[in-house]
N, C-alpha and C positions, 0 to 999 in steps of 0.2 A: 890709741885714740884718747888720750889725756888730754887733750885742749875740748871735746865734747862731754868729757865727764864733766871738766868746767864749767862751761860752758851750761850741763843742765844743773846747777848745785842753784838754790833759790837765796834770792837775794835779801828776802823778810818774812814775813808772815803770810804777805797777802802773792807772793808768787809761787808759793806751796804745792796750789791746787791747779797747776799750769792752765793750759788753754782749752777753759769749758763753755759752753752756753748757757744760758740762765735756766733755770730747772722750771719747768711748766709747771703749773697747779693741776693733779690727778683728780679724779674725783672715784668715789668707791666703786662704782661699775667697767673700770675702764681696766682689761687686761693686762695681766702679768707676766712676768719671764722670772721663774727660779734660779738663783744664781747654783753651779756646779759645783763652786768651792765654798760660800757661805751659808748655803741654801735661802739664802735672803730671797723674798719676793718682791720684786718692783718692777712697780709700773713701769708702761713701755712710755711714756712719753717724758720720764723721771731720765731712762735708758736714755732713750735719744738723746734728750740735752747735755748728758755726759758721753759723747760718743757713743755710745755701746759700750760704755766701761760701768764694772758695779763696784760701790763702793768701797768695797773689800780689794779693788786693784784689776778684780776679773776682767780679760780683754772679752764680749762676747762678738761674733763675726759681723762683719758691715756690709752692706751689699755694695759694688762697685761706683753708683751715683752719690750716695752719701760720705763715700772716701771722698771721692775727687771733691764733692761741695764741701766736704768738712777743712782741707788740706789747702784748697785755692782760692784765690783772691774773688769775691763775688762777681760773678758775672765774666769773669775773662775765659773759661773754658771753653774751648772747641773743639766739638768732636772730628773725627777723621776718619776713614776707612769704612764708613756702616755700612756701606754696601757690600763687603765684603762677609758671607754668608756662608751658611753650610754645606757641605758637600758629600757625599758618599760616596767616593772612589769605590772600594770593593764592594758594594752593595751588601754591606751587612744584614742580615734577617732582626727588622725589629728598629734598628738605628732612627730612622726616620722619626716614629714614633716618639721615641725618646725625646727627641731634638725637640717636637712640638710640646713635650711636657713642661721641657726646661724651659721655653721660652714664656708659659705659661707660669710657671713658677718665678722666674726671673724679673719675666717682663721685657727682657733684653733677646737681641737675635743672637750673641754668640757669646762665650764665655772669657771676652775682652773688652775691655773699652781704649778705646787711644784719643789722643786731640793735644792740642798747645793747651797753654792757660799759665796766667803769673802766681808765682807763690810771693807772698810779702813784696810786690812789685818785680821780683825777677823772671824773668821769661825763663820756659824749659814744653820739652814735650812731655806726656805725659801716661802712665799706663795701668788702670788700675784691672784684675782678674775677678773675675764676679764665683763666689762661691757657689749661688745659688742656678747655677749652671752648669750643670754635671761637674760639680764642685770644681770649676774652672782650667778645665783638662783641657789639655792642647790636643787637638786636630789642627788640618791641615789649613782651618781660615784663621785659628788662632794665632799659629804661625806664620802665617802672612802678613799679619792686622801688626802686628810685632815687628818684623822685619822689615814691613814698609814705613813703621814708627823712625825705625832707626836712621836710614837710607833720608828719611826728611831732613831729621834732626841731624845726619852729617853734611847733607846739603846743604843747610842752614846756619850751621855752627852753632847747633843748641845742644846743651844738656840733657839728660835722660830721666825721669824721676817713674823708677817704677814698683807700684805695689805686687805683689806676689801672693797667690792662693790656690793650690793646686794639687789633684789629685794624680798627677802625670801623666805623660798621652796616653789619648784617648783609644783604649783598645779598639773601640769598632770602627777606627781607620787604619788599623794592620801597620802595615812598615811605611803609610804616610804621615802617619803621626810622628811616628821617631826618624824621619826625615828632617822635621820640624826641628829638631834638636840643633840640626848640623845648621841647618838655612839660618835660624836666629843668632847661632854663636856666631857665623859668617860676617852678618849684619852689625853685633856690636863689638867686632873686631876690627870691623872697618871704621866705626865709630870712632873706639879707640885709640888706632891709627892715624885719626885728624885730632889727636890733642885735643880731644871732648868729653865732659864728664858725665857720668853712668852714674847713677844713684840707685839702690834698691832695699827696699824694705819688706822682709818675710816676714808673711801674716801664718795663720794657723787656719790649715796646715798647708808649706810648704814643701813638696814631695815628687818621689818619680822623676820623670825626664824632665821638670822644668825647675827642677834642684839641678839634674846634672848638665844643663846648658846655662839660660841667659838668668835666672832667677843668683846664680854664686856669682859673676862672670862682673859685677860693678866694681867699681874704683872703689867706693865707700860700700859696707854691707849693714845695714842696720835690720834690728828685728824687734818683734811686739814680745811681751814679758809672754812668758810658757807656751808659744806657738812651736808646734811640732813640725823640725825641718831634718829633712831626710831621704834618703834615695828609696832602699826596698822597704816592707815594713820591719818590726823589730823583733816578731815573733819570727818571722821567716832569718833572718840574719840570725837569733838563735838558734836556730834547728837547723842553720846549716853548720855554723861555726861549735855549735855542740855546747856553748858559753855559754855561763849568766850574763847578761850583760848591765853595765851601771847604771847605780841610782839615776835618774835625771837624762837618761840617754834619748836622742834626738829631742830634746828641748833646744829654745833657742839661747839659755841661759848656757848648756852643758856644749852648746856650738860654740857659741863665744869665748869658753873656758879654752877651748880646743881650735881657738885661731881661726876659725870659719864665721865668724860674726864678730864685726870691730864694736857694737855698742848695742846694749835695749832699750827702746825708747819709747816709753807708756804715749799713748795715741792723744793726751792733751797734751805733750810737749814736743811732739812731732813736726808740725806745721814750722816754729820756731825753730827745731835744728837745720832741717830742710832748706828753710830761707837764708840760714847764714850758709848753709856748704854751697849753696847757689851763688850768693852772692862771694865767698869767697874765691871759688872758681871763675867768676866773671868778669872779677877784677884784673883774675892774673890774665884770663884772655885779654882784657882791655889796654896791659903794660905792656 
């Protein structure tokens, strides 16, 4: 991926600080968020205007509506699928509940969102995983809301642009969740298939069954600086394998080293890569 490395290298002084918003005037009663790696405190409305990035480079997590508004061109998003809802197949004791908690915390009905929307005028479909949704774990609607993303956009001859955050499917839908696996690789196989491109970017944490289907499965892999991407966890892979295992293991950095991740792309210079791999896949569609 050397023509992206290029491609993010700043051209002076003033493109440094890539694609940020104007930082709002805090005032001293208005809540903080400690940064994890500098312990810096700052304000949340400091946060927001820098993505959820702190100054020290920290990525902190986005909720699924301000990806997509930070990422797409104002006003062109369209959502898709929202009626596609929860379901408890095997009637889990307890599931229900839950479902009303996340939604409560969220705000969102499922832990996806889909819709069209232009990035830097290129059209594309689009997907972003809401963390704050049983930290964005696939069941059986998440897997459809995905699958039926796909199936448009081959209809269509559109591109794929999709964020990733996920705790793996969703145990308290049994082997309908990991159903989901197989349904969505299907979907962007067939994508594929019509000479259409698949974009995806792991956020932290990407994990579980939506690392080992459609979250790896894109043309391009792009991921956020130290988001943790990975199948089992890494205490359990040691205790089975008996191993220490390496510095830096399941980072996005230590994926990339290791051919599973073609580039890192800090979340203000994101938008910007996005639009040129659109645009340069659109082109060759268009010759």
């Amino acid at each position: 991926m050397a023509f992206l490395n290029f491609r993010l290298q700043p051209k002076n002084e003033l493109e440094k600080g890539g694609r940020t918003s104007a930082l709002i005037q805090s005032d001293e009663s208005e809540p903080e968020k400690k940064c994890p790696n500098c312990h810096r405190e700052t304000p949340l409305s400091e946060l927001a205007g820098n993505l959820n990035v702190c100054t020290c480079g920290y990525h902190f997590r986005m909720n699924s509506r301000q990806r997509i508004s930070a990422m797409t061109d104002k006003g062109s998003f369209k959502e898709m699928f929202d009626d596609v809802t929860f379901s408890d197949p095997i009637g889990f004791p307890g599931y229900e509940g839950k479902i009303e908690s996340a939604k409560n915390l969220s705000k969102e009905k499922e832990g996806v969102i889909c819709g069209t929307a232009t990035i830097g005028g290129e059209e594309c479909c689009i997907f972003a995983m809401e963390p704050y949704f049983m930290m964005g774990s696939m069941g059986t609607a998440v897997g459809e809301k995905i699958t039926a993303l796909f199936e448009y956009a081959t209809e269509h001859k559109m591109s794929v642009v999709g964020f990733t955050v996920s705790g793996g499917a969703r145990m308290q839908e049994g082997l309908f969740s990991l159903l989901q696996m197989a349904k969505t690789s299907g979907a962007v196989k067939r994508h594929s298939d019509a000479g259409l491109f698949y974009l995806t970017i792991l956020t932290d944490p990407t994990t579980g069954g939506v690392t080992a289907s459609f979250a790896m499965e894109g043309d391009i892999i792009l991921a956020e600086p130290s988001a943790t991407v990975g199948f089992a966890g890494a205490r359990v892979i040691e205790q089975t394998t008996k191993k220490p295992l390496p510095k830096g293991f399941q980072t996005s950095e230590f994926m990339m080293k290791h051919g599973f991740v073609d580039a890192i792309v800090n979340r203000q210079k994101q938008r910007t890569v996005i639009r040129h791999l659109l645009k340069v896949h659109n082109r060759r569609e268009d010759a």
